[in-house]
TORMI-413899 format. One line per 4 residues: number of its first residue (from 1); for each residue x, y, z of N, C-alpha, C. Coordinates in pm, 1 decimal. Each point is the difference from the previous one (the first is absolute). Example, Ala and Ser with C-alpha at 12.3 -4.5 7.8 and 13.67 -1.06 7.14 Angstrom:
1> 1319.0/-569.0/780.0/-89.0/119.0/0.0/90.0/120.0/0.0; -35.0/105.0/-72.0/82.0/119.0/6.0/-77.0/109.0/73.0
This chain:
1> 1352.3/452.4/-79.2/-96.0/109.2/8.9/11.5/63.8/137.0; -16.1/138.5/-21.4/34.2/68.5/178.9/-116.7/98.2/-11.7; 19.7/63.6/170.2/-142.2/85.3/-30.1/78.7/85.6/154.7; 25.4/123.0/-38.6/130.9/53.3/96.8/-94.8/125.2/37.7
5> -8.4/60.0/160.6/-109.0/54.2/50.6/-97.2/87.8/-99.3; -60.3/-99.3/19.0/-156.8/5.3/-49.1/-93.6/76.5/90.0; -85.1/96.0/-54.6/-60.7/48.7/79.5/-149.4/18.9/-80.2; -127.2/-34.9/41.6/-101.5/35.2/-75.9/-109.4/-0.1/115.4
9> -85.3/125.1/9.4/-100.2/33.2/108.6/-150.3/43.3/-133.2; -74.2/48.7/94.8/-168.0/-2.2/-52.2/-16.4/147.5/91.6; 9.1/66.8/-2.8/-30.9/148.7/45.1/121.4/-43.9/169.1; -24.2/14.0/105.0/109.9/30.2/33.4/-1.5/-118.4/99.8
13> 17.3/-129.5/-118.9/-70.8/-138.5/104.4/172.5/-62.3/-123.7; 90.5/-41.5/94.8/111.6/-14.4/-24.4/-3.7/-231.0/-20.7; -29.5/-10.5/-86.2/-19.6/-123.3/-46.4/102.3/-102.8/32.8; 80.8/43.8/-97.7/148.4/-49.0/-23.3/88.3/136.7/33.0
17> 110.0/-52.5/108.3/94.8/111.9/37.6/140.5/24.0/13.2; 72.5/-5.0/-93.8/183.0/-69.5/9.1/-14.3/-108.6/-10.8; -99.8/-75.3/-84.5/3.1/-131.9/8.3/126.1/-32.7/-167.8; 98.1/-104.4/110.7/46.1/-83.7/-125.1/-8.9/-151.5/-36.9
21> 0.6/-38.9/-141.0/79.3/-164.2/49.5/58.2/2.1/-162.4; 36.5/-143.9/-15.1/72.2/-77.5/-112.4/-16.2/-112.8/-2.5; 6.5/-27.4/-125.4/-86.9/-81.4/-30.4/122.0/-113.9/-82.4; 38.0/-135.0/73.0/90.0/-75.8/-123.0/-8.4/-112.4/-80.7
25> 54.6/-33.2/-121.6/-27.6/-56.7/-45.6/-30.7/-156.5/42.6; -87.4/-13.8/-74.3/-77.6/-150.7/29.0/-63.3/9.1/133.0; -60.6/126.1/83.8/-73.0/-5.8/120.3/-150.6/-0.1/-27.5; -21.7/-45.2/146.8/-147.2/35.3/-12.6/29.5/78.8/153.0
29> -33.1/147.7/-33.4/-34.7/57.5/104.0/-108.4/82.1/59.6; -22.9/-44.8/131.6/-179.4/38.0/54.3/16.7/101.9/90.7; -98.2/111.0/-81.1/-18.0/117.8/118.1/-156.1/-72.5/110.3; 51.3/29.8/114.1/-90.0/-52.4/70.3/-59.3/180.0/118.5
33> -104.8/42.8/30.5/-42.3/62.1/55.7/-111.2/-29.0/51.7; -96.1/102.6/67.2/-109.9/25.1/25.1/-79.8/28.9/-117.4; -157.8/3.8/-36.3/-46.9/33.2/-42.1/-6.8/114.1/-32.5; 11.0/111.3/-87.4/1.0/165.4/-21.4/153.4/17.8/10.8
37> 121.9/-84.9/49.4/112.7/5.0/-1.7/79.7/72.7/-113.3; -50.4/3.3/-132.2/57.2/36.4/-125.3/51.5/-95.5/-56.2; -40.1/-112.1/16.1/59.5/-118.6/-110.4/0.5/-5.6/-132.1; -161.8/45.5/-20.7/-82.5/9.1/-158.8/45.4/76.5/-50.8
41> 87.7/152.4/73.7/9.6/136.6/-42.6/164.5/-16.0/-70.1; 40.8/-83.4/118.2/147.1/-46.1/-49.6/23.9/-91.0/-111.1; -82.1/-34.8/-32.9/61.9/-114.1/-119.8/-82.3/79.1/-129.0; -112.9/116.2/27.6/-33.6/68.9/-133.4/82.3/138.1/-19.9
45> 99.8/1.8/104.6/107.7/117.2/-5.8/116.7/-27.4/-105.6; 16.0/-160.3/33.0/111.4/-49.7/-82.2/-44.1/-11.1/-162.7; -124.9/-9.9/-13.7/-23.1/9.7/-136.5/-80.5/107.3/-66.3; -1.5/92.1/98.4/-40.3/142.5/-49.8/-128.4/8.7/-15.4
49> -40.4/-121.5/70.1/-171.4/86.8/-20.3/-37.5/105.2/124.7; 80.8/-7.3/117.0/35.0/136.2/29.5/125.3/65.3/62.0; -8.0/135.3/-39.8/89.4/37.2/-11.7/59.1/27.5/158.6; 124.4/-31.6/36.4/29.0/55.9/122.5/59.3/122.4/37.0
53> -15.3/94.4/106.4/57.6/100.5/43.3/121.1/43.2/-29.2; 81.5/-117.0/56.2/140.9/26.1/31.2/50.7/-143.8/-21.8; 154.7/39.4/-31.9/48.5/-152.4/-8.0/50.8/-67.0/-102.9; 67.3/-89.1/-28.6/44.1/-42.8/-144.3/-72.0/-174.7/11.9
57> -32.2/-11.8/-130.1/-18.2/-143.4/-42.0/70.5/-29.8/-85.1; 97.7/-150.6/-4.6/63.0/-34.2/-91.9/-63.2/-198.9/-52.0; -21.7/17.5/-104.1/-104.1/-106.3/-16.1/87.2/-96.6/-153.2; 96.3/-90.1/24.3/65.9/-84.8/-117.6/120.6/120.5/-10.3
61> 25.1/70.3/72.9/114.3/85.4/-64.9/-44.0/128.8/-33.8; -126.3/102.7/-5.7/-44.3/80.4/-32.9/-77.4/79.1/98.0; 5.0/104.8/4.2/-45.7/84.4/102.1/-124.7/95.0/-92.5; -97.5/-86.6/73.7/-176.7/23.8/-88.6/0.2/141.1/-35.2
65> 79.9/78.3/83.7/-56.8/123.3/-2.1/60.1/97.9/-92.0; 101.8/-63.6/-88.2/49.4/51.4/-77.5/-55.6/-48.5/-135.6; -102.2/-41.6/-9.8/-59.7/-118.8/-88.9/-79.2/92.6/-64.5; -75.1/0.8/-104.8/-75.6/73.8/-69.8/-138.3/-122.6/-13.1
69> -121.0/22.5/-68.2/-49.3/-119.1/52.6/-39.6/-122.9/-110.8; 86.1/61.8/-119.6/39.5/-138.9/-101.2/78.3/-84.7/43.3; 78.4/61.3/87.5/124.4/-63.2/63.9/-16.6/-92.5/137.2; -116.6/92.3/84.1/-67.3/-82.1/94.6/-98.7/-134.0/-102.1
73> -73.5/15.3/-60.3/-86.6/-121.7/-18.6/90.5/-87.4/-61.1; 154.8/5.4/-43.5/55.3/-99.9/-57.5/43.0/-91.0/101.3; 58.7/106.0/151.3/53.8/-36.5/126.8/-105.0/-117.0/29.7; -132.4/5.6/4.0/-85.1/1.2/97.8/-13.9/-199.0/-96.5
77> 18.9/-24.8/-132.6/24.0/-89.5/-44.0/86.9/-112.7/54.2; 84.0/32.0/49.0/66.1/-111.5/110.8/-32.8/43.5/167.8; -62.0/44.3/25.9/-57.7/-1.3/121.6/-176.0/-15.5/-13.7; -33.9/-153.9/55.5/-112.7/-48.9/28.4/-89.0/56.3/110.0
81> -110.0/36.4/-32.9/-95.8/34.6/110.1/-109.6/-78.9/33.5; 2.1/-79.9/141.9/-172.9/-105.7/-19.1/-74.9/132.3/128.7; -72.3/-2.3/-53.9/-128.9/140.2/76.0/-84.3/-105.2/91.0; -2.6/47.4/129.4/-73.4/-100.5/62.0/-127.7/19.7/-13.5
85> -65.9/54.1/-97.9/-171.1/-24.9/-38.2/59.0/-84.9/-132.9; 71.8/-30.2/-27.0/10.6/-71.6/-107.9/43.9/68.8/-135.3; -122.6/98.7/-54.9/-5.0/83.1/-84.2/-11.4/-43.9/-155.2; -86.7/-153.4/-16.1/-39.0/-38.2/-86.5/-88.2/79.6/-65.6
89> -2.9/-20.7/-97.4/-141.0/75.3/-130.8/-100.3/-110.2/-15.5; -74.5/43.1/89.7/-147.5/-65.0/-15.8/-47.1/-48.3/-144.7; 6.9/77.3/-83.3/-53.1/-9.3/-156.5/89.5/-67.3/-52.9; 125.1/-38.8/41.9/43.0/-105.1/-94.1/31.0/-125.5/74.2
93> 59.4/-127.0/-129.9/13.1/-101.3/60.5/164.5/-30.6/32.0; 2.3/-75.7/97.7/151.2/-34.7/56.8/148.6/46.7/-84.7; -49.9/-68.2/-158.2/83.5/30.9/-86.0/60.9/174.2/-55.2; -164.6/17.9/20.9/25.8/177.3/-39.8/55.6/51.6/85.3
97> -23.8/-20.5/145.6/93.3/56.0/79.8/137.3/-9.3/24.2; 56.2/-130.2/-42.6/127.7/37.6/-3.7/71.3/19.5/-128.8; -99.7/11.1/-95.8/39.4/62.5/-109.5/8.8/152.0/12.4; -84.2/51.9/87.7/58.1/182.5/-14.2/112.5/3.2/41.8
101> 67.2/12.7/88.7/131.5/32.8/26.5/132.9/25.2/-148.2; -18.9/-128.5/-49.8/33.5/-73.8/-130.3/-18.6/120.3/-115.5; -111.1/37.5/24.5/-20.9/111.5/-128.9/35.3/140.8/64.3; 27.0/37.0/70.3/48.0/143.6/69.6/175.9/-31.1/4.4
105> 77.1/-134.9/-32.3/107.6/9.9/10.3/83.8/-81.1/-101.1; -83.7/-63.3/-99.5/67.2/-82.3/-91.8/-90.0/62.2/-149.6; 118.4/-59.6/-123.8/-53.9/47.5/-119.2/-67.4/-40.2/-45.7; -126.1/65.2/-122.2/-117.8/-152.5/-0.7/129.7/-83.8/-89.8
109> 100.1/-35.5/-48.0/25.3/-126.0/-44.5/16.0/-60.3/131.9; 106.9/58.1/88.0/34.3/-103.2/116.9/-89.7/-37.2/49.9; -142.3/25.0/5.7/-133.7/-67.6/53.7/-0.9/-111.2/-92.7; -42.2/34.5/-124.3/-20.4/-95.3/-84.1/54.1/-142.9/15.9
113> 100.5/34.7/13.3/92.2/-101.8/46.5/55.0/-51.2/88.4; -18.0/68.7/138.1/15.9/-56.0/120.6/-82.8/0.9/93.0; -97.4/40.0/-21.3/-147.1/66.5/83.1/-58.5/-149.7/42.2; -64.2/-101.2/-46.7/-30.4/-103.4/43.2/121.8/-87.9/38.8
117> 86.4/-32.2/-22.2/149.0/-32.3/92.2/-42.3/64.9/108.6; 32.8/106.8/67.8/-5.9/57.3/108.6/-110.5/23.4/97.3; -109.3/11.6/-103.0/-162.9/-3.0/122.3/65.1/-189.0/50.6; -3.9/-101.0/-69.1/-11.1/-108.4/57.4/73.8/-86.3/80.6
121> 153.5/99.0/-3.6/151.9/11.2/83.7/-106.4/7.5/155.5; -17.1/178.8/-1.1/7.4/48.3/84.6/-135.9/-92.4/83.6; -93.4/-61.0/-42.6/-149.6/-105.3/38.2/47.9/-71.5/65.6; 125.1/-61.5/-54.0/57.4/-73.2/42.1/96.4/-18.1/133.0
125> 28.4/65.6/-21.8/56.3/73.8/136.4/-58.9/3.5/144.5; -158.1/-3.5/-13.2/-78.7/51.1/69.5/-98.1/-138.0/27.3; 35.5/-55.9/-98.5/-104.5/-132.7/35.4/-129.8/-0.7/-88.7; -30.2/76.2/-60.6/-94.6/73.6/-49.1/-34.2/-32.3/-149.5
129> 76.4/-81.3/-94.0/-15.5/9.0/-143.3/-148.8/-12.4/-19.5; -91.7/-91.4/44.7/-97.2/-19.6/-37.3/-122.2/130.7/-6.6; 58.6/119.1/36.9/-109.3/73.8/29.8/43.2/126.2/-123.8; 30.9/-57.1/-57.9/91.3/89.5/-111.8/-183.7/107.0/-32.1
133> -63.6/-59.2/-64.8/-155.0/46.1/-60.0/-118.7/30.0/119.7; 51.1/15.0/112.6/-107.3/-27.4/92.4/2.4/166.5/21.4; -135.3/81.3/87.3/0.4/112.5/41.6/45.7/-4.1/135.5; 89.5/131.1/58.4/1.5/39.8/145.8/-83.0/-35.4/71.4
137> -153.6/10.8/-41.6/-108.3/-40.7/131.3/-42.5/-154.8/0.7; 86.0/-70.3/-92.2/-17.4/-140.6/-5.6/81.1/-88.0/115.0; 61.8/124.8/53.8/157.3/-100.2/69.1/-10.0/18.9/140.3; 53.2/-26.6/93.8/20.7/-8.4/126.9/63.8/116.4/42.4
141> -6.8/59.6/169.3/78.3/89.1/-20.7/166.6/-34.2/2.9; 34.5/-136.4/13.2/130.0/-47.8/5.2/33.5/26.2/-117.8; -55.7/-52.6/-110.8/35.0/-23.5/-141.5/-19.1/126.2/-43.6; -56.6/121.4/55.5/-10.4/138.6/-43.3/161.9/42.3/-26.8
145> 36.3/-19.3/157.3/147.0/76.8/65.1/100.1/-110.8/-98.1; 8.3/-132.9/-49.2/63.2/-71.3/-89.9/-21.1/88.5/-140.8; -108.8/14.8/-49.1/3.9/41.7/-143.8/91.9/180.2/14.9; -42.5/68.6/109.9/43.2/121.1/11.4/172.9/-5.1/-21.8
149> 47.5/-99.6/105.5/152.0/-21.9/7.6/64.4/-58.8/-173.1; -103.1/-49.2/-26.1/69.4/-99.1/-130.5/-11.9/138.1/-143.3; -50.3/147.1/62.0/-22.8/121.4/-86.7/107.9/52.0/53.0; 26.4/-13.1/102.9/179.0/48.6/44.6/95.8/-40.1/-51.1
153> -15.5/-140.3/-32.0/124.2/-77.8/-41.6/41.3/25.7/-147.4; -90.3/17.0/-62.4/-14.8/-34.8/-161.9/140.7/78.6/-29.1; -1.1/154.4/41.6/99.9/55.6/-60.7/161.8/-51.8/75.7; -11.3/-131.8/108.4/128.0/12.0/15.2/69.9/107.5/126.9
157> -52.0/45.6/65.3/29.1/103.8/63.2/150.9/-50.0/82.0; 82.8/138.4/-6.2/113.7/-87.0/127.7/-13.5/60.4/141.2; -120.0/95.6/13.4/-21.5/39.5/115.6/-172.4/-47.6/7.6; -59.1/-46.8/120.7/-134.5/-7.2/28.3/-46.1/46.3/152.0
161> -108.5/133.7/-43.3/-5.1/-15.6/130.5/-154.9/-52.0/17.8; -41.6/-41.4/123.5/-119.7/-61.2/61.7/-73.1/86.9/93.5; -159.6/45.7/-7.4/-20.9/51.7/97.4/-96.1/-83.5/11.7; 31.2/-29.5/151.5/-95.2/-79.6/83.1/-85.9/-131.1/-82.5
165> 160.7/-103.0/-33.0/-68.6/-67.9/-85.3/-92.4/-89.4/20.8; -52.0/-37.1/152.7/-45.4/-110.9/34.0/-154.2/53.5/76.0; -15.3/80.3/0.6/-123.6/92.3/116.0/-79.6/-60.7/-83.2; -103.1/-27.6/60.5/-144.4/-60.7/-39.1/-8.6/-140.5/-41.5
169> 109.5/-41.3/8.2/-9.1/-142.8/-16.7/16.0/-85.6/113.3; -89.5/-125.7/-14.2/16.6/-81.1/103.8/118.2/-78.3/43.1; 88.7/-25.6/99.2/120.1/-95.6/56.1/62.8/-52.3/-105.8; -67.0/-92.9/-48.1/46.3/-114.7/-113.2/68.8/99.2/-140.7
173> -153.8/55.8/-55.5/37.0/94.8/-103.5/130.3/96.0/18.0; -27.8/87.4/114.0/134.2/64.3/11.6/116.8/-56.6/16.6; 33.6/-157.9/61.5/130.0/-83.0/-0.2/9.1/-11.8/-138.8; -98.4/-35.3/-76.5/57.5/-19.6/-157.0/40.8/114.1/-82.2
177> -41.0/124.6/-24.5/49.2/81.9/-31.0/151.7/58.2/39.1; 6.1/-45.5/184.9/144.2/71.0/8.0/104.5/-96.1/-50.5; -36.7/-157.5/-4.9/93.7/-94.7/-25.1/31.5/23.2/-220.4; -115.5/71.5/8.3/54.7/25.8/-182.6/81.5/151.5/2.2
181> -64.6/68.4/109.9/102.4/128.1/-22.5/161.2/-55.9/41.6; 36.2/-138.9/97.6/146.3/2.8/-50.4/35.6/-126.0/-103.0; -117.8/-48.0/-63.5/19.7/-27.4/-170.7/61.3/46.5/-87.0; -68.7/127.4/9.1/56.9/158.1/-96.2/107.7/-3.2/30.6
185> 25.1/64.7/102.7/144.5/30.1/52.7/137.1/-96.6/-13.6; -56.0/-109.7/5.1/99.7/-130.7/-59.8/8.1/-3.0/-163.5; -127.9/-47.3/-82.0/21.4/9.1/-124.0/82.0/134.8/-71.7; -79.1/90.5/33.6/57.2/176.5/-67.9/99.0/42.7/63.0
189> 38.2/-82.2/100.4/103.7/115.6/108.4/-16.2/146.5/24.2; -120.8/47.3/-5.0/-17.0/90.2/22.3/-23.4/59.4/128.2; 0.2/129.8/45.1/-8.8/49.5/155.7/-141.9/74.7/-12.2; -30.2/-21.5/137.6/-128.7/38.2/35.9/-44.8/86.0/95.4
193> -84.1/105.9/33.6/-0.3/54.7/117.8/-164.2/-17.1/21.4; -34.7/-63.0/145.3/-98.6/-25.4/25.4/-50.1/57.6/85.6; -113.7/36.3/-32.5/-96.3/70.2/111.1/-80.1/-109.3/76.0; -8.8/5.1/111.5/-79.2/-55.1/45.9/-37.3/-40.5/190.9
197> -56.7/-16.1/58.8/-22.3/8.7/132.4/-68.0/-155.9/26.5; -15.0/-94.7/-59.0/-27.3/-179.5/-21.0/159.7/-25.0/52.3; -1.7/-44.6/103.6/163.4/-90.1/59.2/-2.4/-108.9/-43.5; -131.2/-87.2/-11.1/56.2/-110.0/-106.0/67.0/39.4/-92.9
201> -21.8/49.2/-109.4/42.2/68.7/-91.5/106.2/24.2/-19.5; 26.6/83.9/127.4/166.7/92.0/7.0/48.0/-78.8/65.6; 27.5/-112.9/74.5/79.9/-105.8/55.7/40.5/-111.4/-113.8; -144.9/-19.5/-136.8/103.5/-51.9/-101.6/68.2/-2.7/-71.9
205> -32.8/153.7/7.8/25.0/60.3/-158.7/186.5/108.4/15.6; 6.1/41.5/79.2/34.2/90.4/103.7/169.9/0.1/-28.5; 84.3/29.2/-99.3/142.9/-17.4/62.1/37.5/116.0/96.7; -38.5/114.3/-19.8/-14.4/116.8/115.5/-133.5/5.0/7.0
209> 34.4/137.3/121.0/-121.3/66.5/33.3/25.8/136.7/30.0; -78.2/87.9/-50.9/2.0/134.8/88.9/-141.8/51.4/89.1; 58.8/17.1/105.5/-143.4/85.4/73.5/18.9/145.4/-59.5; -84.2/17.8/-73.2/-91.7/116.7/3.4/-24.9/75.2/117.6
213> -6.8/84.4/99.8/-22.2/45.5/102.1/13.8/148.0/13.9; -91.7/130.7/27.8/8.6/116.0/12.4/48.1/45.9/-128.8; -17.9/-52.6/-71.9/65.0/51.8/-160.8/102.7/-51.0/-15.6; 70.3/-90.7/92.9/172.4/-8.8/-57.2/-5.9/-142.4/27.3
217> 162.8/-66.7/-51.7/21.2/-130.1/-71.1/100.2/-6.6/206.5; -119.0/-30.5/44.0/26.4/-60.1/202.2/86.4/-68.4/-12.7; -20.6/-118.8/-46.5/74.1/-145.9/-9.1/10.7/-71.5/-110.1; 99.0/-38.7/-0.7/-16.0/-89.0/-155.8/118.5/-129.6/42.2
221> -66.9/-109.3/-50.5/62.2/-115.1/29.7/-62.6/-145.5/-18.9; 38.4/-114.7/-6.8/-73.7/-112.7/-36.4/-140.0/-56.9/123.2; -45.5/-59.0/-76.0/-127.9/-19.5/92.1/39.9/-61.4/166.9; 78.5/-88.3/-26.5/28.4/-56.6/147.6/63.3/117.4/90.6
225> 147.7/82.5/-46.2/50.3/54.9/101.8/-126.9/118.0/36.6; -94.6/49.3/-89.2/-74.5/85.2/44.3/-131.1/-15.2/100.2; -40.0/-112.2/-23.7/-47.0/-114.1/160.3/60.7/22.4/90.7; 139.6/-22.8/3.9/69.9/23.0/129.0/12.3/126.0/79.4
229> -29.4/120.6/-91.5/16.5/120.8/36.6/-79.6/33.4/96.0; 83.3/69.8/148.9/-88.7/42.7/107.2/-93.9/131.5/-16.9; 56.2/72.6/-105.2/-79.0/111.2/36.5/-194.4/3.9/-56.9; -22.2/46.2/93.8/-145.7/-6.4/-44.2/-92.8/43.1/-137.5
233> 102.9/90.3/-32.0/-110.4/52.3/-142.0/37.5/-142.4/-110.9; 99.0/-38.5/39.2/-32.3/-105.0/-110.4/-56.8/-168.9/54.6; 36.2/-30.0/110.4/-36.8/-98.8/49.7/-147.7/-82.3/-26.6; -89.2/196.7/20.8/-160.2/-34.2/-0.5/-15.9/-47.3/-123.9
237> 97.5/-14.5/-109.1/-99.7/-74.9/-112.1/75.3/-145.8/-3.2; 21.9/-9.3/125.8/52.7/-146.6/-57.2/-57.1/-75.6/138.2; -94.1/62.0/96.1/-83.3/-38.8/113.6/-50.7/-155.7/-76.1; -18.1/-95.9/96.9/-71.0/-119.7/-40.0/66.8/-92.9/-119.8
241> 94.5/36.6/-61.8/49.6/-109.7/-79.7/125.1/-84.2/92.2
């Protein structure tokens, strides 16, 4: 997956600016910035929830923008999204939720028939089977961001991206989540691009990194050599570790 100067602003507030990267197989790769940096903006560019200025996206081999949008929601089927509010449905229970996905992309026979296989795959995955019947406001917010990810998984995705998968959770909780995000990545072999500004996080999870910085892709490189780096715009986020 590539994303070749990218450009997307908000009236004449330049977000993302010539920003590129690529993305390879079996990675997990973390955009790391500042807050307001365009992280969130960048990973809903790649899946078109918005649209960018300028620039090409190429996403499994396909360049979105030539996509019509039967063609996008089929794309968008192997590329996983976990929303860092989660984005559970209150009104239903665990099961229903990862049963929608399921019905927006499979036939009702293939439900019929693989629909409970797969809610209890993907539970599984997550640690989670037991909460198959339980509601969203029954659960923790750990076990929230578990049931959310295990609504990512169901379809299989070979791309996932993460925004800010660990924010609001406490130390412990967030070590367990990133140690299952390279679960995923081992079982599915799938690649990942992660949002996030948690260095626990991005020190475990992490085979690259890109700084985010002034709109463009500053630095990009593995967590250690980018520690080492003298220059200051990137140094300051690695102050105190």
């Amino acid at each position: 997956m590539g994303l070749v100067g990218g450009i997307q602003s908000f009236g004449k507030n330049h977000v993302l600016n010539d920003f590129s990267l690529s993305l390879r197989e079996e990675e997990n790769l973390v955009i790391l910035g500042k807050s307001g940096s365009g992280k969130s903006v960048l990973i809903k560019c790649i899946i078109r929830l918005i649209e960018p200025d300028a620039g090409k996206i190429v996403v499994l081999g396909k360049d979105i923008s030539d996509l019509d949008q039967d063609e996008m929601d089929l794309l968008r089927k192997d590329v996983g999204f976990l929303f860092q509010s989660n984005a559970l449905y209150d009104s239903m229970t665990v099961r229903q939720n990862l049963e929608f996905p399921l019905r927006r992309h499979w036939t009702e026979e293939e439900r019929k028939e693989r629909a409970e296989e797969a809610v209890k795959e993907a539970l599984e995955d997550v640690g989670l089977a037991h909460t198959i019947d339980m509601m969203p406001a029954e659960l923790s917010g750990g076990m929230r961001k578990r049931i959310a990810l295990a609504r990512t998984l169901i379809l299989k995705p070979k791309v996932i991206l993460y925004d800010e998968p660990t924010t609001g959770l406490d130390p412990i909780t967030g070590r367990e989540i990133s140690e299952l995000i390279l679960k995923i990545q081992k079982k599915y072999k799938s690649s990942a691009i992660i949002i996030s500004h948690d260095m626990n996080c991005i020190k475990l999870t992490a085979n690259r990194i890109i700084m985010l910085i002034d709109g463009k892709n500053y630095a990009c490189d593995t967590f250690e050599k980018l520690t080492r780096l003298e220059d200051p715009k990137v140094s300051e986020f690695f102050e105190g570790l």
